[in-house]
N, C-alpha and C positions, 0 to 999 in steps of 0.2 A: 359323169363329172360331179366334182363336189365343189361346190361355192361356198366363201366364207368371207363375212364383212364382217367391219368393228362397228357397234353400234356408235360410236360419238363420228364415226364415216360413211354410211351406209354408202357412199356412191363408190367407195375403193372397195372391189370386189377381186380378192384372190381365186384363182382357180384351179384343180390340182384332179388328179386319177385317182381313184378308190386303193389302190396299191400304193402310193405315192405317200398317200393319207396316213395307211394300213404302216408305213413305213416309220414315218413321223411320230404316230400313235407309242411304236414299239422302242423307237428311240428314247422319247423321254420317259417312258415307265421304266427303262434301263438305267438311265442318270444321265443318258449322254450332253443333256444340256444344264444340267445344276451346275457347272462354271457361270454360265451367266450371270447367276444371283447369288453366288456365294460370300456371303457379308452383306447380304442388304436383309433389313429386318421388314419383318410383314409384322402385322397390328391384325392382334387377334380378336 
């Protein structure tokens, strides 16, 4: 299993399958989720 917390929450702990992960991983190196942030600017 893979665990994953947000440091400003450490006690909410997501938990997910190394495939599940492997999936997620391949999704966003794809583009599948740059709608989400499309038009919001990052500060470099």
């Amino acid at each position: 299993m893979i665990y994953i917390r947000e440091t400003e929450q450490p006690e909410v702990v997501a938990v997910t399958t190394p495939a599940k992960w492997e999936a997620f991983v391949k999704g966003v190196r794809a583009g599948e989720f740059d709608h989400f942030v499309a038009g919001v600017e990052v500060d470099a």
